[in-house]
N, CA, C and O atoms as a GROMACS GRO file, in nm:
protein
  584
    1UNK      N    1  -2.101   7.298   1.712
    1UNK     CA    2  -2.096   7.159   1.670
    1UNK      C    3  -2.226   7.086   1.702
    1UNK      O    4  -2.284   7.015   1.619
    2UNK      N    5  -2.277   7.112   1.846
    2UNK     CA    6  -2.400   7.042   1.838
    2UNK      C    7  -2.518   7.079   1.746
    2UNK      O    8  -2.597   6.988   1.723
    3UNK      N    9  -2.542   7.195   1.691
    3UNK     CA   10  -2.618   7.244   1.587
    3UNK      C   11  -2.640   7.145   1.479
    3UNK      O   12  -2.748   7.094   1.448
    4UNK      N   13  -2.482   7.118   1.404
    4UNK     CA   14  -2.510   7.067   1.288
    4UNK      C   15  -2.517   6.892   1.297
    4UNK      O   16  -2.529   6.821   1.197
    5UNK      N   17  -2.506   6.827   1.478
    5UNK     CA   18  -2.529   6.721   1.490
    5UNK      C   19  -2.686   6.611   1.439
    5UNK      O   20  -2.686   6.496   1.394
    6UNK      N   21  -2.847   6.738   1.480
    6UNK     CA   22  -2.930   6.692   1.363
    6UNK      C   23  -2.953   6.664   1.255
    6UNK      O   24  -3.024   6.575   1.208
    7UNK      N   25  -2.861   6.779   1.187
    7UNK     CA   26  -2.869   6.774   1.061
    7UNK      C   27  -2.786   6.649   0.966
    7UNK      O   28  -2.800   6.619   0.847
    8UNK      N   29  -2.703   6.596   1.064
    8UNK     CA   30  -2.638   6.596   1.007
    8UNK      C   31  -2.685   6.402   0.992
    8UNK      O   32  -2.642   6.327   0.905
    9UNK      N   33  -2.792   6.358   1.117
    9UNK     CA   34  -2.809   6.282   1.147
    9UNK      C   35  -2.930   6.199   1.028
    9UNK      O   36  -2.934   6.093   0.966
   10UNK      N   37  -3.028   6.339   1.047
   10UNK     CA   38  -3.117   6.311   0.910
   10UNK      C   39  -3.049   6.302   0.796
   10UNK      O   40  -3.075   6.203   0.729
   11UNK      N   41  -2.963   6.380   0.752
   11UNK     CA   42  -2.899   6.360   0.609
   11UNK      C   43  -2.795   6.192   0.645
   11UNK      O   44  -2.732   6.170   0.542
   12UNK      N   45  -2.774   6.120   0.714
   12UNK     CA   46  -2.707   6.022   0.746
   12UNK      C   47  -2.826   5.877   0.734
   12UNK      O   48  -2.806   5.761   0.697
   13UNK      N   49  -3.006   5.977   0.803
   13UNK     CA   50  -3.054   5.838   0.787
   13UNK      C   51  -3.134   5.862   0.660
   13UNK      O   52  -3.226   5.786   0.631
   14UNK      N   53  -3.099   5.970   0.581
   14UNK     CA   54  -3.195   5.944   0.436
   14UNK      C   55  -3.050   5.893   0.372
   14UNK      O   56  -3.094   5.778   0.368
   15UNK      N   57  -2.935   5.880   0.326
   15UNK     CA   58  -2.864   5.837   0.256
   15UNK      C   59  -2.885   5.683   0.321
   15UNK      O   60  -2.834   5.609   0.237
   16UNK      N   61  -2.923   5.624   0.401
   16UNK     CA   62  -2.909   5.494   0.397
   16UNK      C   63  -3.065   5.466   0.357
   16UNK      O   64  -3.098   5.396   0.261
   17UNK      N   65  -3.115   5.503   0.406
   17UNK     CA   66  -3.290   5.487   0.326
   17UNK      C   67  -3.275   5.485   0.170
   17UNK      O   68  -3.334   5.403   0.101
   18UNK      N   69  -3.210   5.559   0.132
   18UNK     CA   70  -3.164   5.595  -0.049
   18UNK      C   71  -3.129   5.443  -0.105
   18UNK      O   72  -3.173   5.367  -0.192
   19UNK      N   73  -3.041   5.442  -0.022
   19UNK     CA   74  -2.916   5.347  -0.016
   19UNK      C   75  -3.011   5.159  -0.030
   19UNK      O   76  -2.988   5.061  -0.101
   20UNK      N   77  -3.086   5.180   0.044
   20UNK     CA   78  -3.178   5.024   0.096
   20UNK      C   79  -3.282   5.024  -0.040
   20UNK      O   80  -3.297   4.936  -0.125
   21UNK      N   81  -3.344   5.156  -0.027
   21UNK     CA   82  -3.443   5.168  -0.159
   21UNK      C   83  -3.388   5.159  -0.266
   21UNK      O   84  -3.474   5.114  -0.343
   22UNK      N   85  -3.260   5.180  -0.340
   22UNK     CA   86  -3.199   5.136  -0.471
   22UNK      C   87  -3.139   5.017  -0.423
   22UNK      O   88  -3.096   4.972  -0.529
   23UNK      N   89  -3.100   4.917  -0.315
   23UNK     CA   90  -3.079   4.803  -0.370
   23UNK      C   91  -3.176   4.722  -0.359
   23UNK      O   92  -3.192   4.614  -0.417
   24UNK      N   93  -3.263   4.795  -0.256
   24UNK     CA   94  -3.436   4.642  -0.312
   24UNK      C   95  -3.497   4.707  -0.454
   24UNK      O   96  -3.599   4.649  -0.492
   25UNK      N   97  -3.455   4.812  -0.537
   25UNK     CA   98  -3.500   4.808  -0.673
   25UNK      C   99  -3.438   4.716  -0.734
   25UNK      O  100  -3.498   4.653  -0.821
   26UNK      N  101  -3.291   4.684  -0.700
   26UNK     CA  102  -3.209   4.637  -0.753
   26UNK      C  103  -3.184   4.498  -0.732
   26UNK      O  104  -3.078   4.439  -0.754
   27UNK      N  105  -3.291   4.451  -0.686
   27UNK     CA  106  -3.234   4.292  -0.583
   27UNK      C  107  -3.209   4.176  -0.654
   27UNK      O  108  -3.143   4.086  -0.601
   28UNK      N  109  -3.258   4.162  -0.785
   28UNK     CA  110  -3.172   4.064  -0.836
   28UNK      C  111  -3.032   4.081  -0.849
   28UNK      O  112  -2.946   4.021  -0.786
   29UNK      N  113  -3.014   4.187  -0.957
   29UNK     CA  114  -2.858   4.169  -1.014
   29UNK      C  115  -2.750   4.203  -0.873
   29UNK      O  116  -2.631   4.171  -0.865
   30UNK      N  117  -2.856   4.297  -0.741
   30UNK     CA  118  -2.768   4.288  -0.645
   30UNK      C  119  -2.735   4.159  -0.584
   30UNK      O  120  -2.616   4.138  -0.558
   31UNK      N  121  -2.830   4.063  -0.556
   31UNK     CA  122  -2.810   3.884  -0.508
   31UNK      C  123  -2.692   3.829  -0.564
   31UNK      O  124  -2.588   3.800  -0.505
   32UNK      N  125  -2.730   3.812  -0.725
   32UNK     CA  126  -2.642   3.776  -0.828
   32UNK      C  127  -2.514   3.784  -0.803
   32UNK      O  128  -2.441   3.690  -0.771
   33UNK      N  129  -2.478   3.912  -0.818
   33UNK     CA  130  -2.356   3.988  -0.770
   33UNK      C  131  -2.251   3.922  -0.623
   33UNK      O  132  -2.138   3.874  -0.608
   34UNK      N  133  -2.357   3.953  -0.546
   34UNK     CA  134  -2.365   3.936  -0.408
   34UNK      C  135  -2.305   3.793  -0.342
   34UNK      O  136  -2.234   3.778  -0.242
   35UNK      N  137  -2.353   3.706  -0.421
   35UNK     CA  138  -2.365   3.550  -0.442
   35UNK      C  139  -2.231   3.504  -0.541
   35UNK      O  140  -2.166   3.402  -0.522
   36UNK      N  141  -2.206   3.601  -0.646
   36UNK     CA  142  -2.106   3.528  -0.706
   36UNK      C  143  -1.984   3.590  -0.650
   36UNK      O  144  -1.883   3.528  -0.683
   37UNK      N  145  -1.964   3.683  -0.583
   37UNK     CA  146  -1.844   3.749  -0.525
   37UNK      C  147  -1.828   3.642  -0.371
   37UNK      O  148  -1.714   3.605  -0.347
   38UNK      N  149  -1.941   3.596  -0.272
   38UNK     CA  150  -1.902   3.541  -0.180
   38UNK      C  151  -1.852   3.384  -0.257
   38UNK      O  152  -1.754   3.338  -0.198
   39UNK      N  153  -1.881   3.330  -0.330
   39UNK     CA  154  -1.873   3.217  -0.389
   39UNK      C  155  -1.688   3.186  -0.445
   39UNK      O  156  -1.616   3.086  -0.446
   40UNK      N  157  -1.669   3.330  -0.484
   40UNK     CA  158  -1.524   3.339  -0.550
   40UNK      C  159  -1.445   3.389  -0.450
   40UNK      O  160  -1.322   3.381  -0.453
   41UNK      N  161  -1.525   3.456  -0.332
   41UNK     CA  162  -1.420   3.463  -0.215
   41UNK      C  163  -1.380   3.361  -0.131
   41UNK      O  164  -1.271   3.355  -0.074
   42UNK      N  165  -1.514   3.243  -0.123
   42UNK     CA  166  -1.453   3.141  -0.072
   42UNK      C  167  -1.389   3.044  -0.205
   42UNK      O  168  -1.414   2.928  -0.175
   43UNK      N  169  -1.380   3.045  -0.222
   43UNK     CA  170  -1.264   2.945  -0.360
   43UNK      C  171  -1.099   3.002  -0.386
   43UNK      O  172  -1.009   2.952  -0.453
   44UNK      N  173  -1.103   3.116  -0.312
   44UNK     CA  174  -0.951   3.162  -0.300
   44UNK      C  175  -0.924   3.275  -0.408
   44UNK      O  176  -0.821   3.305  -0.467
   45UNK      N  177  -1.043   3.324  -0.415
   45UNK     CA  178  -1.004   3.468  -0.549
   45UNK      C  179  -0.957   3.592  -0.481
   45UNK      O  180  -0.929   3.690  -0.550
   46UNK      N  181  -0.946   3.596  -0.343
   46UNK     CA  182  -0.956   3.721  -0.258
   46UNK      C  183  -0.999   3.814  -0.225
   46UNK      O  184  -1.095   3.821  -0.302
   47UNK      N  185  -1.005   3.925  -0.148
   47UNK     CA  186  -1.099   3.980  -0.170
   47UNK      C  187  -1.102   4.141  -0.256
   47UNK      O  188  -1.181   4.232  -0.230
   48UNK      N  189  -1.000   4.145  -0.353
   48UNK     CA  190  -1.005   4.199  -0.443
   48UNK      C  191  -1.095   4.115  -0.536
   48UNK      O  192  -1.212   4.151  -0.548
   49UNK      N  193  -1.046   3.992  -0.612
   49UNK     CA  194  -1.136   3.909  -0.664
   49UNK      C  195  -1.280   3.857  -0.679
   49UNK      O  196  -1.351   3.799  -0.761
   50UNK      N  197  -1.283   3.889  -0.600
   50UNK     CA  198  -1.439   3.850  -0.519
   50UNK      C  199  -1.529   3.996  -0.558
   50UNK      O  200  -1.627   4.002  -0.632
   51UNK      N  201  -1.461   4.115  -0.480
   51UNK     CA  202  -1.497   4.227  -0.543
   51UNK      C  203  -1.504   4.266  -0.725
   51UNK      O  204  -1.551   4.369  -0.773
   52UNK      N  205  -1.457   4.178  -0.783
   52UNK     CA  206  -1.453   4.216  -0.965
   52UNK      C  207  -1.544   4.089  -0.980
   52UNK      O  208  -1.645   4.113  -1.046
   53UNK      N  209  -1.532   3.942  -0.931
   53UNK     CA  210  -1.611   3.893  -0.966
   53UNK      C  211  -1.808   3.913  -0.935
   53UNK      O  212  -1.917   3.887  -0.987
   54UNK      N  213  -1.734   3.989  -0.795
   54UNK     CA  214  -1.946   3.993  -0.740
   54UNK      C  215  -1.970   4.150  -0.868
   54UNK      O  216  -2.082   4.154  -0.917
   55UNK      N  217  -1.897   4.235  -0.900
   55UNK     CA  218  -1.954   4.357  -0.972
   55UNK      C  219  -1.988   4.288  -1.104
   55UNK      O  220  -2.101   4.300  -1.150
   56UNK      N  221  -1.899   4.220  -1.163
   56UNK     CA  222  -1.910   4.207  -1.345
   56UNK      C  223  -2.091   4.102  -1.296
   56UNK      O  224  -2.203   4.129  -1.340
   57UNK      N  225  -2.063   4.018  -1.222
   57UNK     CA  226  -2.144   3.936  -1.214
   57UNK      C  227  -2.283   3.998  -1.182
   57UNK      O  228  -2.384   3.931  -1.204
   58UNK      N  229  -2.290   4.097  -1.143
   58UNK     CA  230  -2.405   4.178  -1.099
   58UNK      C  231  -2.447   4.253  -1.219
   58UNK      O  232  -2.564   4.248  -1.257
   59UNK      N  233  -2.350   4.328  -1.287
   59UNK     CA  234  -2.363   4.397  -1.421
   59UNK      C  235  -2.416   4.289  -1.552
   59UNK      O  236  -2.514   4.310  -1.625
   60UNK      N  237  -2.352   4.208  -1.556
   60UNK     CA  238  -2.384   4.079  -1.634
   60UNK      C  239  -2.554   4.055  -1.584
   60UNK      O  240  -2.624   4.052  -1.685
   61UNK      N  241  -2.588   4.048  -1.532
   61UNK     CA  242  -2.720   3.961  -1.442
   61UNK      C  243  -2.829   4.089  -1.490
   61UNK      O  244  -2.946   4.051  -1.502
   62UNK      N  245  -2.803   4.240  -1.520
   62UNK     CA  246  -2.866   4.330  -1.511
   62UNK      C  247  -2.836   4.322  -1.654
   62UNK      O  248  -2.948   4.346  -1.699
   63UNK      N  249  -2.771   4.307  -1.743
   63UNK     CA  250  -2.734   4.362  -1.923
   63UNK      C  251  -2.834   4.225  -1.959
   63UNK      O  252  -2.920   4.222  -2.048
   64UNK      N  253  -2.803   4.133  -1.882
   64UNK     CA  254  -2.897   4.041  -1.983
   64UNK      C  255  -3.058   4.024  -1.940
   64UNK      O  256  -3.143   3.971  -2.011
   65UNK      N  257  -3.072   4.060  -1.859
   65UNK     CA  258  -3.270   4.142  -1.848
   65UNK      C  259  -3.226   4.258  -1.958
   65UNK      O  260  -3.305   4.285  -2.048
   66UNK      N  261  -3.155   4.296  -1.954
   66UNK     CA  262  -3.215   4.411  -2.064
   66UNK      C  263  -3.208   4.382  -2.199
   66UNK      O  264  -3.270   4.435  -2.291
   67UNK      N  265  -3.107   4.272  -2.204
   67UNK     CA  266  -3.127   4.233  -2.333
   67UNK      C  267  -3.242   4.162  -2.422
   67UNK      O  268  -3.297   4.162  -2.532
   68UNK      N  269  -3.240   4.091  -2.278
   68UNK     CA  270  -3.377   3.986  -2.282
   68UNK      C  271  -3.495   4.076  -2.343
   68UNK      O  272  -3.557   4.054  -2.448
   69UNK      N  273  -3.511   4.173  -2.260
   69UNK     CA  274  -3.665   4.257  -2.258
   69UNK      C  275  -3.652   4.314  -2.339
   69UNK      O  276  -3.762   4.341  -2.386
   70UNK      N  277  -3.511   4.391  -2.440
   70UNK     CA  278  -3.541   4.448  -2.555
   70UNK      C  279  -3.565   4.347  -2.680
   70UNK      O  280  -3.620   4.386  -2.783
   71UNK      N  281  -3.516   4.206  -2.662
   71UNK     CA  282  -3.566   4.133  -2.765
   71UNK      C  283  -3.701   4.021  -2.769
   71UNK      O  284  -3.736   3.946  -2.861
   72UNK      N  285  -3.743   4.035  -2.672
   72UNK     CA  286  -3.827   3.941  -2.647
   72UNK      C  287  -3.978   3.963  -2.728
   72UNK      O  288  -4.059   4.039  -2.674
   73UNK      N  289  -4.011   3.906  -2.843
   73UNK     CA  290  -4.113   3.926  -2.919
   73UNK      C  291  -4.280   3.914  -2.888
   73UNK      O  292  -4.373   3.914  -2.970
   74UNK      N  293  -4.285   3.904  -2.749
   74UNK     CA  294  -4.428   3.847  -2.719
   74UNK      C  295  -4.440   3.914  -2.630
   74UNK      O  296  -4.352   3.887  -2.548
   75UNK      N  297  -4.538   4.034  -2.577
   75UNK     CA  298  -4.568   4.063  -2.429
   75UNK      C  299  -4.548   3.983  -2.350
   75UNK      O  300  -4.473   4.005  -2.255
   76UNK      N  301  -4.629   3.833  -2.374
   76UNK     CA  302  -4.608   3.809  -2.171
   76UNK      C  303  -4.461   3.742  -2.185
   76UNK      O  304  -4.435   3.679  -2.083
   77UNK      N  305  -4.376   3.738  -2.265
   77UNK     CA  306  -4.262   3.699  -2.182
   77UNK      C  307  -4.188   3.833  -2.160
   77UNK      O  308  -4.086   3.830  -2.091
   78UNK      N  309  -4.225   3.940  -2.208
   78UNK     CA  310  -4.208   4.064  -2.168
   78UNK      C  311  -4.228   4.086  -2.030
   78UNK      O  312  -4.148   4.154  -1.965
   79UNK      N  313  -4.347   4.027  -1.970
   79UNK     CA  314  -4.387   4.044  -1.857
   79UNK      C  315  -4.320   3.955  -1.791
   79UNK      O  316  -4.255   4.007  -1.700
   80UNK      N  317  -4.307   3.824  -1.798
   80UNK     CA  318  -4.214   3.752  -1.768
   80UNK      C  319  -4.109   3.768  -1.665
   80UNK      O  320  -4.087   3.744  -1.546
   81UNK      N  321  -4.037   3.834  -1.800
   81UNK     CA  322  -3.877   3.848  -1.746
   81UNK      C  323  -3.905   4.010  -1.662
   81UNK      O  324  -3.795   4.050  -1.624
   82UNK      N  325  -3.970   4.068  -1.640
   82UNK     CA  326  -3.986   4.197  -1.597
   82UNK      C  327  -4.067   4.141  -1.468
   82UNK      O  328  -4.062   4.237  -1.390
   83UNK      N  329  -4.134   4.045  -1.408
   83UNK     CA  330  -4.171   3.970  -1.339
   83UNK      C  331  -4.082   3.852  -1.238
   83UNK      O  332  -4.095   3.798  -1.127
   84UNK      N  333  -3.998   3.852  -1.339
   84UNK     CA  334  -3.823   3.812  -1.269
   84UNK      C  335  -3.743   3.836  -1.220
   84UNK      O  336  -3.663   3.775  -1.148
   85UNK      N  337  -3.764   4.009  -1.282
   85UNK     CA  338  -3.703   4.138  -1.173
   85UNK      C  339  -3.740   4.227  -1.039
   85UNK      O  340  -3.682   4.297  -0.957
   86UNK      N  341  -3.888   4.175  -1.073
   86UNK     CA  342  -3.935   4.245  -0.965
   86UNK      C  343  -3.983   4.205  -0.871
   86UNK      O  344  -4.014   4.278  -0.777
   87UNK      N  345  -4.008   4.029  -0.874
   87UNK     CA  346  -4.091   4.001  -0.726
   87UNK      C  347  -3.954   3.986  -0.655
   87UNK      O  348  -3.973   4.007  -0.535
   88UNK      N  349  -3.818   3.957  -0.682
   88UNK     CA  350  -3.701   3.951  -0.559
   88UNK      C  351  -3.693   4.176  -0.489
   88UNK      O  352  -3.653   4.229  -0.385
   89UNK      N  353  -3.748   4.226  -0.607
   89UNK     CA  354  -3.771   4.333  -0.562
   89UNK      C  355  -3.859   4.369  -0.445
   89UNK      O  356  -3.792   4.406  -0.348
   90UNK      N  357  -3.973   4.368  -0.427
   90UNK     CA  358  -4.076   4.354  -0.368
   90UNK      C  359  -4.044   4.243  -0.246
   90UNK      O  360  -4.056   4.313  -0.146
   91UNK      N  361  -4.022   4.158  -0.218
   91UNK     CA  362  -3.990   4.111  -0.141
   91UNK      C  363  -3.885   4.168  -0.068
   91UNK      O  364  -3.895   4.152   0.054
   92UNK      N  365  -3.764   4.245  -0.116
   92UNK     CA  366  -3.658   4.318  -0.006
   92UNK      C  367  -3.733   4.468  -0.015
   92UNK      O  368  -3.686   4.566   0.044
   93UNK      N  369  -3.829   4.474  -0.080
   93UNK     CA  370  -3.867   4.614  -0.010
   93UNK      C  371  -3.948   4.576   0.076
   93UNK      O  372  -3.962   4.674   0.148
   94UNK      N  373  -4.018   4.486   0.119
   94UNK     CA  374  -4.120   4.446   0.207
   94UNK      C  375  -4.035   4.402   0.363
   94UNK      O  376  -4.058   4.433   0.480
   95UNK      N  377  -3.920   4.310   0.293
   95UNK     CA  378  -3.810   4.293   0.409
   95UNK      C  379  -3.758   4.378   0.480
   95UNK      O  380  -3.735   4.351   0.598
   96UNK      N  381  -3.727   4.493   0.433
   96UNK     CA  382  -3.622   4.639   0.452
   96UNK      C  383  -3.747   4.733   0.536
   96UNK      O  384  -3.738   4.782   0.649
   97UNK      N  385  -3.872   4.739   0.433
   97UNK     CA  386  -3.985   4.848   0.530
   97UNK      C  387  -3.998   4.794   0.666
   97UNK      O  388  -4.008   4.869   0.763
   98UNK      N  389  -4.000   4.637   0.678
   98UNK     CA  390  -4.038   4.565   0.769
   98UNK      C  391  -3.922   4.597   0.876
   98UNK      O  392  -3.944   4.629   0.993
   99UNK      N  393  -3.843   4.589   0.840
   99UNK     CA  394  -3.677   4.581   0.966
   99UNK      C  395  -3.720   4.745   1.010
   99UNK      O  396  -3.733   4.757   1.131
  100UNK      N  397  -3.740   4.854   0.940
  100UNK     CA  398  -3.721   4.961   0.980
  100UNK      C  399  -3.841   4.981   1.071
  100UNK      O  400  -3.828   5.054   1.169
  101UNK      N  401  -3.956   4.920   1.046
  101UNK     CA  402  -4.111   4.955   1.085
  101UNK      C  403  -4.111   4.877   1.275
  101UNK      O  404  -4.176   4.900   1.377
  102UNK      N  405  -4.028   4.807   1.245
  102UNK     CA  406  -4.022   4.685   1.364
  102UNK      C  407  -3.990   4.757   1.464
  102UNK      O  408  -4.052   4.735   1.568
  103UNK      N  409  -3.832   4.915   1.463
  103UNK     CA  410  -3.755   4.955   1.486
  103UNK      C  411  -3.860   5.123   1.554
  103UNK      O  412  -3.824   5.204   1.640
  104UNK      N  413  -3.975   5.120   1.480
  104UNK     CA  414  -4.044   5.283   1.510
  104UNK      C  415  -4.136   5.234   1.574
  104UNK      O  416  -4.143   5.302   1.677
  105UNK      N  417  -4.229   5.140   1.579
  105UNK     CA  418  -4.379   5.135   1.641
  105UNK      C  419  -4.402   4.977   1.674
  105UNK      O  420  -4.360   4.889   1.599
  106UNK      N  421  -4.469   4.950   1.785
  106UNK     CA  422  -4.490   4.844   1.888
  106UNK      C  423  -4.586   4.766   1.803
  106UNK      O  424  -4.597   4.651   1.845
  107UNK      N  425  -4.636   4.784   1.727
  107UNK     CA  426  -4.766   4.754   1.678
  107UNK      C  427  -4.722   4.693   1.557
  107UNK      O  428  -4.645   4.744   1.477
  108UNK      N  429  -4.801   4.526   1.543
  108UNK     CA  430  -4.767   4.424   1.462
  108UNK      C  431  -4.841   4.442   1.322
  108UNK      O  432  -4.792   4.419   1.212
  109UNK      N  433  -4.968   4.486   1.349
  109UNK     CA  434  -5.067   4.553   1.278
  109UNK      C  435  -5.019   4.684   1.170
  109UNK      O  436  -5.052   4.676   1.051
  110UNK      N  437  -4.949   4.790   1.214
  110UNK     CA  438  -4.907   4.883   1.166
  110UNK      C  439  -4.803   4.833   1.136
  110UNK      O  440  -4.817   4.826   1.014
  111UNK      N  441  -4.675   4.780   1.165
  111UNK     CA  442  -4.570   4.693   1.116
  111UNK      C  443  -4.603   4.635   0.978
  111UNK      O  444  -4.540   4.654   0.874
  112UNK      N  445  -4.702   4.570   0.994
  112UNK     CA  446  -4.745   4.520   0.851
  112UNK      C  447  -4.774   4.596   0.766
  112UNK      O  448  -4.708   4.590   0.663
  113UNK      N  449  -4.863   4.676   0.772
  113UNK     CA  450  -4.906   4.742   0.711
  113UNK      C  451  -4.808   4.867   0.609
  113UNK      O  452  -4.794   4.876   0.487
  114UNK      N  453  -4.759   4.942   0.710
  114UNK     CA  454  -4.597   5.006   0.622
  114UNK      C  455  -4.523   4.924   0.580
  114UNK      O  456  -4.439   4.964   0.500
  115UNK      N  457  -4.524   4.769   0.617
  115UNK     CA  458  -4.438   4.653   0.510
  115UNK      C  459  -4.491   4.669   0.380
  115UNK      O  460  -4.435   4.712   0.279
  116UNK      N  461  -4.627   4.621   0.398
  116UNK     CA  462  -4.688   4.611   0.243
  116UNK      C  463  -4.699   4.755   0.162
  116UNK      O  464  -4.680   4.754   0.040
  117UNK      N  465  -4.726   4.863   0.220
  117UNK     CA  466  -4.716   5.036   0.159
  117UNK      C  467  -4.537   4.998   0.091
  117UNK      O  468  -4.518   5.018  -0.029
  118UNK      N  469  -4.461   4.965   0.148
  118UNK     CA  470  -4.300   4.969   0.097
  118UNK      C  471  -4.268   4.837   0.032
  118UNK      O  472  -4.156   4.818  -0.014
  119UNK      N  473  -4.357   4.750   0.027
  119UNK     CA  474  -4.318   4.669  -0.040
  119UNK      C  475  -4.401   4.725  -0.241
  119UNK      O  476  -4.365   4.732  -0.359
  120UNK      N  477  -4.525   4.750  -0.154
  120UNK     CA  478  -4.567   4.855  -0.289
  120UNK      C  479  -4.484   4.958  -0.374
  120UNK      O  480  -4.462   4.961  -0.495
  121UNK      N  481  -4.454   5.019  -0.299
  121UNK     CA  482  -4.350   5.125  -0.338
  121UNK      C  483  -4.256   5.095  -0.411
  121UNK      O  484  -4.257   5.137  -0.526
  122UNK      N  485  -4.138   5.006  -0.359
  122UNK     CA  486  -4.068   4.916  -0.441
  122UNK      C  487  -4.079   4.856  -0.543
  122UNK      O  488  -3.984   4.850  -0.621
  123UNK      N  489  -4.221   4.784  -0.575
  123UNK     CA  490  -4.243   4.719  -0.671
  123UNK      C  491  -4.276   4.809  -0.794
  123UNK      O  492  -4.234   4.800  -0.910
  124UNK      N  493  -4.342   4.876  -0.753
  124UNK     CA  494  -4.374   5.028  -0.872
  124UNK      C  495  -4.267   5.064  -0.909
  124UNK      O  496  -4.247   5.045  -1.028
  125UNK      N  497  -4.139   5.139  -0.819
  125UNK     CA  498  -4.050   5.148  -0.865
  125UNK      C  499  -3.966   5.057  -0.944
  125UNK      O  500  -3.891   5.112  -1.024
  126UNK      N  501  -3.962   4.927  -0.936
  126UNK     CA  502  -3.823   4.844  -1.000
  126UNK      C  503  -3.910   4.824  -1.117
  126UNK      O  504  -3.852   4.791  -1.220
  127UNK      N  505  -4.067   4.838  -1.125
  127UNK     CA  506  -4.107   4.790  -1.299
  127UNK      C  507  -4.069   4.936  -1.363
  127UNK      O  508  -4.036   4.926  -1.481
  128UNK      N  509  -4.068   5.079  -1.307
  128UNK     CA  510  -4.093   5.162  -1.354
  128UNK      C  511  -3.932   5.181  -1.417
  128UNK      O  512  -3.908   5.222  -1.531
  129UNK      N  513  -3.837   5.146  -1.323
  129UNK     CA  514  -3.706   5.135  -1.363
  129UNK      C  515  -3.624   4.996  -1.444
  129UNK      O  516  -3.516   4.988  -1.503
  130UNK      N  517  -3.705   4.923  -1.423
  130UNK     CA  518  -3.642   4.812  -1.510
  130UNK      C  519  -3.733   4.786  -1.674
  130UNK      O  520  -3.690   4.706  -1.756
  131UNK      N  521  -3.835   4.853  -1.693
  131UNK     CA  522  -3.875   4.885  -1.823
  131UNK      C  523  -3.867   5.010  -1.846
  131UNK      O  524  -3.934   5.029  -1.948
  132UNK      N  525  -3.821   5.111  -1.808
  132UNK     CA  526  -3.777   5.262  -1.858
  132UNK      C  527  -3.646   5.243  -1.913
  132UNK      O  528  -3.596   5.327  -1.988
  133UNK      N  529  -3.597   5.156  -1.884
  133UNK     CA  530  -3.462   5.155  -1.956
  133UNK      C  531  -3.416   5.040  -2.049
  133UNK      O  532  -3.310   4.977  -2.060
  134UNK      N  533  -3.529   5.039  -2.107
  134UNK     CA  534  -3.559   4.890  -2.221
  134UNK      C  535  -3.600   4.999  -2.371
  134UNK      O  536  -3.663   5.105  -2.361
  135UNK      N  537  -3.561   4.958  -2.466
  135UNK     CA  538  -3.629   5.004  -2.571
  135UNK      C  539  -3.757   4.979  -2.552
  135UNK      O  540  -3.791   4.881  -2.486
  136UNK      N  541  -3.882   5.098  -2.630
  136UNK     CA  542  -4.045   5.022  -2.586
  136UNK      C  543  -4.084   4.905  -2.673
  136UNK      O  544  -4.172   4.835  -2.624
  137UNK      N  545  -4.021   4.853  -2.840
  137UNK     CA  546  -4.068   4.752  -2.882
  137UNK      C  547  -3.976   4.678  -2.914
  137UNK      O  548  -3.859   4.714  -2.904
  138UNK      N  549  -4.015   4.557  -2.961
  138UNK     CA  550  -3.962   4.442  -2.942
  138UNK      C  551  -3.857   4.455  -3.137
  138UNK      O  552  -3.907   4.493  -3.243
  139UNK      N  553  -3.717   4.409  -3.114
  139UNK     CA  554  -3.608   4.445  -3.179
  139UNK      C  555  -3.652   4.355  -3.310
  139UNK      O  556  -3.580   4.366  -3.409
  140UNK      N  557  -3.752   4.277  -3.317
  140UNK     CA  558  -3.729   4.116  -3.433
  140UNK      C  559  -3.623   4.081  -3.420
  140UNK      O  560  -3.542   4.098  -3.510
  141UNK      N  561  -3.589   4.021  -3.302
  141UNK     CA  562  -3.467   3.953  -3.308
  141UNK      C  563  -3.330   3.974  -3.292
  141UNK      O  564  -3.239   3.891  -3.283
  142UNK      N  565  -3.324   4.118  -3.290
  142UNK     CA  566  -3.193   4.202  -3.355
  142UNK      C  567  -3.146   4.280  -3.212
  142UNK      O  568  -3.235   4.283  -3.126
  143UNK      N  569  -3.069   4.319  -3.192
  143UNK     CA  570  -3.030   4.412  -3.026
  143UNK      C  571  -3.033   4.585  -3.126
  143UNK      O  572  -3.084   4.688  -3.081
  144UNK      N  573  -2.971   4.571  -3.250
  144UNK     CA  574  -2.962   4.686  -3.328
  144UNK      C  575  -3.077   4.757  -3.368
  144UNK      O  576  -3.166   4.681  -3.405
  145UNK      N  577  -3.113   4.914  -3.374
  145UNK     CA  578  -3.215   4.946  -3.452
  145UNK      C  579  -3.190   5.056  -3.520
  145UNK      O  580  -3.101   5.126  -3.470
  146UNK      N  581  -3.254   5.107  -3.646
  146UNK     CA  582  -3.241   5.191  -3.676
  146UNK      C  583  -3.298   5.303  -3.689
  146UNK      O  584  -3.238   5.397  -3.740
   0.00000   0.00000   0.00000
């Protein structure tokens, strides 16, 4: 038993590393979500309720960036709204590197520094994932193509 106690510890702290890194990709529609489920839990929806209202509300918050960005006829509001998604990104990856960095090394200097490397990281990732999953041109107007 003590054998597989390392292993088992690393595979415990990369699933939450996984775990932190897809929701600071994700940090809007996760807020969104997040925000409209505590909002409907305090108003008396329960906390089943709260749970359907924070998911649709999170899903909703994420379908309409994508809708947005597949119809949006002009680069920079392309950039825009893809700029909407990603600095709440970048900021919880900078937050999240920061909590963990605080947690390994004494040093305020190096603290920072792996903040901004993970806040980088993050940000690459949520443009790379929130326009990879956009059609590449703009619909004229239409969500349909043929």
């Amino acid at each position: 038993m003590v054998i597989f106690a390392p292993f088992l510890i690393v595979a415990g702290i990369g699933f939450f590393c996984w775990l932190m890194f897809t929701l600071a990709v994700f940090a809007l529609p996760f807020a969104g979500g997040l925000y409209a489920g505590l909002w409907a839990f305090h108003t008396g929806a329960g906390v089943i309720g709260a749970l359907i209202v924070g998911v649709m509300a999170g899903i909703a918050t994420f379908t309409l960036g994508q809708i947005a960005l597949a119809c949006a006829p002009w680069i920079w509001l392309r950039g825009l709204i893809v700029l909407l998604y990603t600095v709440p990104a970048i900021i919880a990856g900078f937050s999240a590197t920061h909590g963990l960095a605080q947690m390994m090394m004494p040093s305020a200097v190096w603290q920072l520094f792996f903040s901004v490397i993970g806040a980088i990281a993050v940000g690459i990732t949520a443009v790379v994932r929130f326009t990879g999953m956009a059609p590449p041109g703009p619909a004229d107007g239409s969500i349909a193509r043929v």
